[in-house]
Structures are given as C-alpha cells and as structure tokens.
LOROTI-940939 format. One record per residue (C-alpha): residue in three letters; z, y, x negated. Coordinates in steps of 0.25 Angstrom, whole numbers. Each point is the difference from the previous one (the first is absolute). Layout:
N
PT:ALA:Z:Y:X
...
END
This chain:
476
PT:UNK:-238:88:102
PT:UNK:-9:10:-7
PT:UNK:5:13:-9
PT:UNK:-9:12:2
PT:UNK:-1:10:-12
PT:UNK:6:14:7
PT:UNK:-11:9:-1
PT:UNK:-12:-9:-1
PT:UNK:4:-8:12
PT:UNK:-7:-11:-9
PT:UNK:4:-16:2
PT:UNK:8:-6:-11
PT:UNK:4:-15:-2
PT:UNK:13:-3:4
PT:UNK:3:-5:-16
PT:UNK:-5:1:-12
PT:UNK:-10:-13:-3
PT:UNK:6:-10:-12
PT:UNK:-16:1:-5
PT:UNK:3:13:-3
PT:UNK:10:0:-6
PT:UNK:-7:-11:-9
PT:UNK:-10:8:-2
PT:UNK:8:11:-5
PT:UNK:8:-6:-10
PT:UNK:-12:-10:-6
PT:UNK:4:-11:-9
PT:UNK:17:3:-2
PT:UNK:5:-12:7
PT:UNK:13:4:-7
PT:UNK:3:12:6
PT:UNK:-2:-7:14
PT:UNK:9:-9:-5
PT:UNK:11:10:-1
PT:UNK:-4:10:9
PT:UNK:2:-11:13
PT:UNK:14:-4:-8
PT:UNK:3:17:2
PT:UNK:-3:-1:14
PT:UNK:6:-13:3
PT:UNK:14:6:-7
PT:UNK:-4:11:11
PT:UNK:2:11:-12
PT:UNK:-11:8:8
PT:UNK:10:10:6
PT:UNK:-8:8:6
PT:UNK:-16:3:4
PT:UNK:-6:10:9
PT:UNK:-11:11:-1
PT:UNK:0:15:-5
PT:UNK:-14:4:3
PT:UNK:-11:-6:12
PT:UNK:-14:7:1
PT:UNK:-14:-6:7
PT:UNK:-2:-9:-13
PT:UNK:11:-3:-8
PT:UNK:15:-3:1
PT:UNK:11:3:-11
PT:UNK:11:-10:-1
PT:UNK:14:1:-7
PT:UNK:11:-11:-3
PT:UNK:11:-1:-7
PT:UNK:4:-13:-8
PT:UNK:13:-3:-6
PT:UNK:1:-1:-15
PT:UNK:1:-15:-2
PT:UNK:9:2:-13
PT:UNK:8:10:7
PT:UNK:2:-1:16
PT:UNK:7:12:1
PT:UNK:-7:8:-8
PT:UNK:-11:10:4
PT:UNK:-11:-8:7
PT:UNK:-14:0:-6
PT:UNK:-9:10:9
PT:UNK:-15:-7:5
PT:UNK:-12:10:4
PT:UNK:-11:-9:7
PT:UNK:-13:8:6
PT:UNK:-9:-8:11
PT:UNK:-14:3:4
PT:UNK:-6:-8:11
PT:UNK:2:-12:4
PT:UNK:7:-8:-11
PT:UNK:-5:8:-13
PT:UNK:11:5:-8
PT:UNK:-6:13:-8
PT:UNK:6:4:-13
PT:UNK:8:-9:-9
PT:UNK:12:0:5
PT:UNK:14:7:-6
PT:UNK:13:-5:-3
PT:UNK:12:7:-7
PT:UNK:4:-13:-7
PT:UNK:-1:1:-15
PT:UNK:-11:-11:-3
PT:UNK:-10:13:7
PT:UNK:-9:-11:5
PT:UNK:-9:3:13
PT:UNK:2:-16:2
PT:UNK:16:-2:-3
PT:UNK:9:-11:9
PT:UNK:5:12:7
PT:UNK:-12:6:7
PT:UNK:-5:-15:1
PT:UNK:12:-1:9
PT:UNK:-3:12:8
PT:UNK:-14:-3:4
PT:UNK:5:-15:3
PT:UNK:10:7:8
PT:UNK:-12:7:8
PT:UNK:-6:-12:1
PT:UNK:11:-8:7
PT:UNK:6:10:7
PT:UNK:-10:9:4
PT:UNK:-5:14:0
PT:UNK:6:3:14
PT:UNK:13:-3:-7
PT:UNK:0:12:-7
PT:UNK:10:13:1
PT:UNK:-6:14:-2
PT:UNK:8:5:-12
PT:UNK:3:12:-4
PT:UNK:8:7:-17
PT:UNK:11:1:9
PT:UNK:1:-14:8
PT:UNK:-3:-8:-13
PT:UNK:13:6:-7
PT:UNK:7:-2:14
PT:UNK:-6:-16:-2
PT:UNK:5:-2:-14
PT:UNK:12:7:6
PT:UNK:3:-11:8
PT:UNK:-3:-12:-9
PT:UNK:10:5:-10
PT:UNK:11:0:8
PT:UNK:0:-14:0
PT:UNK:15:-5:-1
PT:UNK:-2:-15:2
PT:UNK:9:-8:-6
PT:UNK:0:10:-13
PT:UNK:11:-3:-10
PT:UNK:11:8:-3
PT:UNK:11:1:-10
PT:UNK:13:-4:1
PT:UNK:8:14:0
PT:UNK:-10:4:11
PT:UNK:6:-10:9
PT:UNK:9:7:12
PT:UNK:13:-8:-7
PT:UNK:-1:4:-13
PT:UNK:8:12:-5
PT:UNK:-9:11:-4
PT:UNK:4:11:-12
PT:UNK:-6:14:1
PT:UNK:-10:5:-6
PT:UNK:-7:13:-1
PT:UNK:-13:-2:2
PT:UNK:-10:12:-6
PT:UNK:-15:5:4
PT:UNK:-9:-7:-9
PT:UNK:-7:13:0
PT:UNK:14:8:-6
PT:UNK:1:-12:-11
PT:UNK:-13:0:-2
PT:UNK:3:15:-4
PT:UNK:13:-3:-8
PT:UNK:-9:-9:-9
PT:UNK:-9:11:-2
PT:UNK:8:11:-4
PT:UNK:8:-9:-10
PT:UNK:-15:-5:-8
PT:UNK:-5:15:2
PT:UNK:14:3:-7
PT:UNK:-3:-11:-12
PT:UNK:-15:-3:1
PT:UNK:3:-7:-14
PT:UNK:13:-8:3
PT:UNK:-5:-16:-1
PT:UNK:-2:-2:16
PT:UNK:-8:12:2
PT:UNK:-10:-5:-13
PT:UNK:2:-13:8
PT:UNK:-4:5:11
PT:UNK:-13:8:-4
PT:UNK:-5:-12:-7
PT:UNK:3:-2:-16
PT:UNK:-12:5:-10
PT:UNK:1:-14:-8
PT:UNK:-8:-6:14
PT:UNK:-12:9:-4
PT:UNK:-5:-14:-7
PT:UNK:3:-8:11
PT:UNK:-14:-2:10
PT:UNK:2:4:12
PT:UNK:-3:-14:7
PT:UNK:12:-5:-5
PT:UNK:9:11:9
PT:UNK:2:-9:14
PT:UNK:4:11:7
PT:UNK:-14:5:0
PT:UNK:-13:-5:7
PT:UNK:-13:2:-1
PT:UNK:-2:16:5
PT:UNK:10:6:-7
PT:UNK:-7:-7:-14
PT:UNK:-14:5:6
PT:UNK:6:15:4
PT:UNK:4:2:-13
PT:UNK:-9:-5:-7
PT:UNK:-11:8:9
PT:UNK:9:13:-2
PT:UNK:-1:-2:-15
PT:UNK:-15:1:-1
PT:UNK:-2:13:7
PT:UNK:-14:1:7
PT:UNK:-7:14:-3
PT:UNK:0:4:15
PT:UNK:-2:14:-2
PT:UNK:6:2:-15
PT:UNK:12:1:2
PT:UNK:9:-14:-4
PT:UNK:12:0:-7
PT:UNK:-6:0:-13
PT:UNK:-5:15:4
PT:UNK:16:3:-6
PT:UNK:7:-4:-11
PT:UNK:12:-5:5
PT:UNK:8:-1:-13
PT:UNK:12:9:-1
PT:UNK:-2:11:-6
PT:UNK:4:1:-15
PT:UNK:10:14:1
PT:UNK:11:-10:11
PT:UNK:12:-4:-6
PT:UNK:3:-13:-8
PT:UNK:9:-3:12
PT:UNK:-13:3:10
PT:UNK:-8:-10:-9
PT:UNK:12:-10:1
PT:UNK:1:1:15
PT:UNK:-15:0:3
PT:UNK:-3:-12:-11
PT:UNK:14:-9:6
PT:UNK:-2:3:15
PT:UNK:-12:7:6
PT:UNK:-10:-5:-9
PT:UNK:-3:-16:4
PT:UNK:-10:-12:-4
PT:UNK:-11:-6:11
PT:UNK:8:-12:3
PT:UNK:12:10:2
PT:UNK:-9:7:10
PT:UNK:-5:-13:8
PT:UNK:17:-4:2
PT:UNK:2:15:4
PT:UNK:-11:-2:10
PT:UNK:4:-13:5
PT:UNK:17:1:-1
PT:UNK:0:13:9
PT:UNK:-9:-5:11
PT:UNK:12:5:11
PT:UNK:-1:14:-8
PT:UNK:14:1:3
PT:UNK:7:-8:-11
PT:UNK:7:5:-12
PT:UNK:-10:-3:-9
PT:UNK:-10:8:8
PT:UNK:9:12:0
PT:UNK:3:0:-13
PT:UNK:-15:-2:-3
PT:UNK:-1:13:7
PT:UNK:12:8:-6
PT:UNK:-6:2:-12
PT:UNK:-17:3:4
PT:UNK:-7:11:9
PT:UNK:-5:-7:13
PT:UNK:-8:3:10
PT:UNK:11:5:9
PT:UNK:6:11:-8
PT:UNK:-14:2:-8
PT:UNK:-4:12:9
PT:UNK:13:7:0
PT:UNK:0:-1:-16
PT:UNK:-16:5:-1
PT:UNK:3:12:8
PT:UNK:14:4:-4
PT:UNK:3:14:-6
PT:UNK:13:6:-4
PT:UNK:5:11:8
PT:UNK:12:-2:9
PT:UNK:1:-15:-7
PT:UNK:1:-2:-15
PT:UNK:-8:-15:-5
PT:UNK:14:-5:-4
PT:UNK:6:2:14
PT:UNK:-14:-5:4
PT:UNK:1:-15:-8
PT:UNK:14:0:3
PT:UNK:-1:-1:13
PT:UNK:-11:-10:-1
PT:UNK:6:-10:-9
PT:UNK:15:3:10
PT:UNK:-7:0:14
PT:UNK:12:-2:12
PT:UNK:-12:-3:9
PT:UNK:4:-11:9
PT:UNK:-10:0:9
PT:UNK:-4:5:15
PT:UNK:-4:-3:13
PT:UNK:-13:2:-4
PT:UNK:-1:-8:-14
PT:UNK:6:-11:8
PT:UNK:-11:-2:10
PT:UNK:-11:1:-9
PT:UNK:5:-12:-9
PT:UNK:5:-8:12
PT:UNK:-15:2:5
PT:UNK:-8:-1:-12
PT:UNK:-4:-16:1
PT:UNK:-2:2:13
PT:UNK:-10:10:-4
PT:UNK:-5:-8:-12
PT:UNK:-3:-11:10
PT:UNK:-6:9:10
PT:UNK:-10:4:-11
PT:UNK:-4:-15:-6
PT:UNK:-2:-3:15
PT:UNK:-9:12:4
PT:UNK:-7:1:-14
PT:UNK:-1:-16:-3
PT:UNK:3:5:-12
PT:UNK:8:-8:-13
PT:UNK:13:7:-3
PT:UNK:9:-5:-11
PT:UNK:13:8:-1
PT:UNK:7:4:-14
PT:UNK:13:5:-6
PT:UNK:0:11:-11
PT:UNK:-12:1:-8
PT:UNK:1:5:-14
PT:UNK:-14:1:-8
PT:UNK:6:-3:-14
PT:UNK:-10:11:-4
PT:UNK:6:11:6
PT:UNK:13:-4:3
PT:UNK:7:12:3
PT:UNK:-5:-2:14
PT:UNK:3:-8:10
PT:UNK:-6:-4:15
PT:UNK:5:-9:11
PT:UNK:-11:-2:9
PT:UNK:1:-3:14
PT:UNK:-12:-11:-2
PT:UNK:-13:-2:-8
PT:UNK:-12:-3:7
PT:UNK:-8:-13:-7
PT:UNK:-13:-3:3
PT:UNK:-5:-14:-9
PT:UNK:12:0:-8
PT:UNK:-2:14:-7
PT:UNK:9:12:6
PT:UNK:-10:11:8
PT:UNK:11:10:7
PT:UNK:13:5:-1
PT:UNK:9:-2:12
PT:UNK:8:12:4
PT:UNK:9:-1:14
PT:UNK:6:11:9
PT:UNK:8:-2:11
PT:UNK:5:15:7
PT:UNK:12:-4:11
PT:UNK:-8:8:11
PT:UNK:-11:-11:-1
PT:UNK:10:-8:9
PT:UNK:-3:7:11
PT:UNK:-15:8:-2
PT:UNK:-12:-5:-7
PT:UNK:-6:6:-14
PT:UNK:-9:7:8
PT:UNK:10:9:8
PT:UNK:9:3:-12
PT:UNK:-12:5:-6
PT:UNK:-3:9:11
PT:UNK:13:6:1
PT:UNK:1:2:-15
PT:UNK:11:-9:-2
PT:UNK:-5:-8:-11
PT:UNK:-1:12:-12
PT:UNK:-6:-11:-10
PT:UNK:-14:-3:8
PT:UNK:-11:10:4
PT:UNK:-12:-1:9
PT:UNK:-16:4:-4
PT:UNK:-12:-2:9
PT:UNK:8:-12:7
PT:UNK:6:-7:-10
PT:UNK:14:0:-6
PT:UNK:2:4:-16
PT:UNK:14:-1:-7
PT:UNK:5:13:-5
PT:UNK:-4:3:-15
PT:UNK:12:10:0
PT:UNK:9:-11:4
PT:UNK:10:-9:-7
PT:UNK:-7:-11:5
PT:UNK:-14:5:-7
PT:UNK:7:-1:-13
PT:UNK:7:-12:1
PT:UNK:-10:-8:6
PT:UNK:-11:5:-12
PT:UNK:10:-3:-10
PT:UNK:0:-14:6
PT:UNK:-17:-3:0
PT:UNK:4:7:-15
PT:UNK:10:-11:-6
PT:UNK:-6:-14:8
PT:UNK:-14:6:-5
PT:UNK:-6:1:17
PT:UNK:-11:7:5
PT:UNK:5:1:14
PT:UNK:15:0:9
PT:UNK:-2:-3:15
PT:UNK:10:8:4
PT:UNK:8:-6:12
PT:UNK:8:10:10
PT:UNK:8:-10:10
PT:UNK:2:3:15
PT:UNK:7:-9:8
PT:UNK:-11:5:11
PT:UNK:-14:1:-8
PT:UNK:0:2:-16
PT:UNK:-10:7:-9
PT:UNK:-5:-5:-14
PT:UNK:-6:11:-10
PT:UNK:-7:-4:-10
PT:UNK:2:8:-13
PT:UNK:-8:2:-13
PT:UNK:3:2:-14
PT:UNK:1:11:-4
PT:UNK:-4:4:-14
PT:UNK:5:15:-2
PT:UNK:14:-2:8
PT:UNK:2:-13:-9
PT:UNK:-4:7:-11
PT:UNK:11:12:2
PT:UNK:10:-8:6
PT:UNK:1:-9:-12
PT:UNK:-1:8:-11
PT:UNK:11:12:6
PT:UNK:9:-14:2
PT:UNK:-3:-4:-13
PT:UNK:6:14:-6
PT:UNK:14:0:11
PT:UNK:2:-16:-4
PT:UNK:1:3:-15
PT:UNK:5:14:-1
PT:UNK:8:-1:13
PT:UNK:3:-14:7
PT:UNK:3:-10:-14
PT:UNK:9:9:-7
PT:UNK:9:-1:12
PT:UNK:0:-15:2
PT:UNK:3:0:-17
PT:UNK:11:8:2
PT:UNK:5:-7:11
PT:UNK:-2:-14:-8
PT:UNK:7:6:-13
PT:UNK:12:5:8
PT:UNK:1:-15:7
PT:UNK:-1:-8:-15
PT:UNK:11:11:-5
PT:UNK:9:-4:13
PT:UNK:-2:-13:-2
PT:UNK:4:0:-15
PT:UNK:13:8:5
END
C-alpha cells in the first residue's frame, strides 16, 4: 500500500524507516530506550496530520504524561520532507524542551510501526474532541465511600468557584494587611531568599524576570525612562500600603508568576486588586471627569459586579484552543504565565495570554481574542462587515486599532515583559488572523506616565483607605 501526498501526487513509503529514525536522534541510545517503553505502554494517544503539500508533511501526536495519565497530554509537531527525511528538529510540549525526548522518540516509532497510511487528518477542533474522549475514561476508577448509592448523603450547598473566588477577593481588598493577605502576596522577609529555592517555579518564570529586569533599549523607552517611586507629597498611610503590599522583591515576583498560572486563583486577583493592568489601563489613560467623578470611577473598579457574558465565556473557553492553533501553524515555542509584576515598576501588572520564546530568551508577547461571531464567519468577513471595531485594513493587510483598548493594553504588555513585538491572534472557529504589532514608543511613553499621575494621585489613596478602614474593623 502506498500514501500519496494530496497535491503533489508524489509516492511516499508506507512507514517511516528505523534508519532514520537512527539517524535523527544520533548517539541517545537512552531516549530510544524510553521512547519504545512510551509506545509499548501505548501513551501515544493520538497521531495524525495538519498540514500535506508536494514536499513535506506535518504531523501531530499527543502523548499522555507519564507522571500524570490524566493530565493534559504532551503535544508532538513532526515535519517530513521526502522520502524518510525528517526536516526541522522536532517539537515537544514536555518540560525537558528537548527536540530528541522519549516522547517524540515514541511518535516516530509509532510511524515506523504503524505506518504513515495510519494517520487521521486532524484538525484544533478534532484534537480537543480526541483528548475529550480519552478523559472520560471511568475504568475501574476509585471512589469514596459516601459516593456509593447506599450511603446516606448530607446536603450541601455547593457554590461557583467563580463566585468564591470573588468572596475571597473582596474580603483581602477589604484588609490587604490582615496576615492571609501578606501571606498571600508573598512576605518581604523572602527578598533574601534565591529564587531557585521557590519549587513552584521553573525555569521561564526565573528567565522572564530576570530578562524583564535588565530592560533592552529598544527604542528609549524602558522602565527605567520613569521613576517609579511614590511620589514624596502621599500620605504616610500611601507609603505604608505601597511599601507592605504593592511594592514586592524578584523572588516575590517569580512565585507571583509561577502560583497564578490558571489566572484565576485568588492570589492572582488579589495581585490585580491592588495594580493598573492592561485591561483597565486604556479606560484609566483616557478617562476625564464629566458626567463621572475619579472616586465613582475607582470605585467602581475596586467593586466590580461583572459576572461575565456570553461573550467573555466563549473567549476563555476558546483560547487554548487558539493557543494551540497558533503553536501549530507558526511552529513556534509558547510558554504560558500568570501575573507578571516587574519588581521595578510594580504598580503595574499584566497577565499575558502566552510569550513567544525563541532559544530560551522571550521575543513576543502573546495577546488572544476570540469574538463569539467567529463561530460561525471567518476573521475575514467580520472584518468586511465592520463587525470587529478593534482591527483595521491598509493596502491588504489588517492593523489593530491605535484608538482601541486593545492598543493600550497590548503596548502596555511589550512595555512591562520588556518585548519588541505581540503577534496578535484574532480566533475563528472558521479561519483566524494573526497581527503582529510593534512597540510603540510615544503611546508607551503617554500611557505610562498619564497612569503614573491616576495610580498615585487617584487609584492608591483609595486602596489605603479601604485597608485602614479594614484594620480598624478588625481591631473593633
């Protein structure tokens, strides 16, 4: 049986030769070792292809994690060219990063015994749809006793994560310097403490802030352009608030990092209670009191009732999807983060969507949108029919807005992780788009220093107040 490449027409052998293989991963008799072992406890879940053209073949697996089965499985990008040439080294999610780990060993050993005609064509939404299935598994699973039918079972009132999530929130934002909240930002006497010996972290989050730190002077504008010290005229209860809770070490910065990965626990709003980040930053930078005063303004920042919409939904439910989508068609290395906090500016904050790494040093910031009409049209058409507000199109190609939230926000990200670049990802369930945006020097340089003036004069007087009042009811 032969596999024929879908436009070429060109002849392919049925597998992919063990020589090759060989030849591919040179003298690492271990990880052939333990590779075989991977496919032998059939952990290769999943292999088919995403791409075919007249020379090359792109090919992606999932493997199950061997430490955690039912956990997310790794993800495998293999690109063939010709007859049993495996171009570019190969790509794993694993956290070894190696182009030669056990887990891509498998998946070509799984081509070679299987066979390329054994491949599915694959697609973002027929992987999840995959995984889907394999972690539904209830085989023999254990259970606890009071879940057995016969067991008498008290009520209970079970609560939305999401809602607890915000209880917790209001209650720190109420008493930022009651002993869980300190505990939960991370106590200053760690500021001695190396950042090795944190184990929650690994090695991007030590990298990131390390790399955020020694800002490169892109275009002149780093966050050592602004003094970043509170200004002398705040109140001594100012400096107290900033100095106990805002202001925070580089090991404090690298557990932030690594602890609010979900960007969804408590610690990772409560990390954002008390900065400016980049999705309220262009709503505070263009702000001006008319019909709203600044206090109504902070308040109803620092008391938002916003539970969500349809809308928000979707685009967090789609946004791995989008992620992958993007690693898949750019080959690119994407490592995701929680809250990042530059301990030089620290009254800023920024949860990124991803950051792009090319040979373990950060190139581009990762910014995902996914609008609820993608479901149904691609980018393209939403574009057309003015339904996106946030992109414009010049001489063919698409531009994000520099009116726009997203503008700020996304420029305020390249800004704190010290980036020259965001690639820019607008998600369709049909045909996305990806933008690429440049910094942007002279919006940077406004944006920060007009947010500088509402955090200090506006934005930390409030959160003071709101901590004073909280230490005086909890002396009561």
């Amino acid at each position: 049986m032969r596999v024929m490449y879908e436009q070429g027409g060109m002849e392919k052998p049925t597998t992919l030769h063990l020589s090759a293989i060989i030849a591919y991963i040179g003298d690492g008799v271990r990880c052939l070792t333990e590779g075989e072992a991977v496919l032998e406890a059939q952990h290769i879940i999943c292999c088919g292809t995403t791409s075919k053209c007249d020379d090359s073949l792109t090919i992606l697996a999932l493997c199950l994690q061997t430490s955690d089965l039912r956990g997310k499985p790794h993800k495998i990008i293999i690109e063939l060219g010709g007859p049993n040439v495996i171009k570019k080294p190969c790509f794993c999610t694993c956290k070894a990063g190696s182009p030669r780990c056990k887990h891509i060993v498998a998946a070509l050993l799984w081509l070679n015994r299987y066979g390329l005609s054994a491949l599915e064509d694959l697609s973002s939404t027929s992987l999840e749809q995959q995984w889907g299935k394999m972690s539904t598994r209830t085989t023999y699973e254990a259970r606890l006793i009071s879940e057995l039918c016969h067991v008498k079972k008290r009520a209970r009132l079970d609560y939305d994560s999401d809602i607890l999530s915000e209880i917790r929130c209001s209650l720190l934002a109420a008493a930022p310097l009651s002993a869980l909240s300190i505990h939960l930002q991370g106590r200053h006497t760690v500021k001695q403490v190396p950042s090795s010996s944190c184990g929650t972290t690994n090695y991007y989050e030590d990298i990131l802030i390390e790399f955020i730190m020694e800002p490169t002077e892109h275009d002149g504008v780093t966050v050592r352009t602004f003094d970043a010290s509170p200004p002398e005229t705040i109140s001594d209860n100012c400096k107290e608030f900033y100095g106990a809770v805002v202001a925070i070490s580089k090991p404090e910065a690298i557990r932030i990092c690594a602890a609010t990965k979900d960007q969804a626990s408590t610690l990772w709003h409560a990390t954002r209670k008390v900065r400016i980040t980049g999705s309220i930053a262009h709503e505070l930078f263009t702000f001006r009191e008319k019909s709203t005063s600044w206090e109504a303004k902070i308040n109803r920042l620092l008391h938002s009732t916003f539970k969500g919409t349809q809308a928000t939904r979707y685009g967090k439910q789609c946004e791995e999807v989008a992620r992958d989508e993007y690693v898949v068609g750019t080959l690119c290395h994407v490592e995701q983060c929680g809250a990042v906090v530059n301990p030089l500016i620290p009254w800023l904050g920024y949860s990124p969507d991803g950051i792009v790494w090319h040979r373990g040093t950060p190139v581009a910031l990762l910014e995902i949108k996914s609008p609820f009409s993608g479901k149904t049209k691609s980018i393209a058409e939403l574009v057309s029919e003015g339904k996106l507000p946030y992109i414009v199109q010049h001489e063919g190609s698409y531009n994000l807005k520099q009116t726009h939230a997203y503008y700020s926000q996304v420029q305020l990200g390249m800004f704190l992780l010290n980036l020259k670049e965001c690639h820019f990802v607008v998600y369709s369930e049909q045909k996305s788009e990806h933008i690429k945006v440049s910094r942007d020097p002279s919006h940077i340089l406004k944006l920060v220093t007009t947010l500088k003036d509402v955090y200090f004069s506006q934005l930390l007087p409030r959160l003071a107040s709101i901590s004073q009042l909280g230490s005086r009811g909890t002396q009561d």
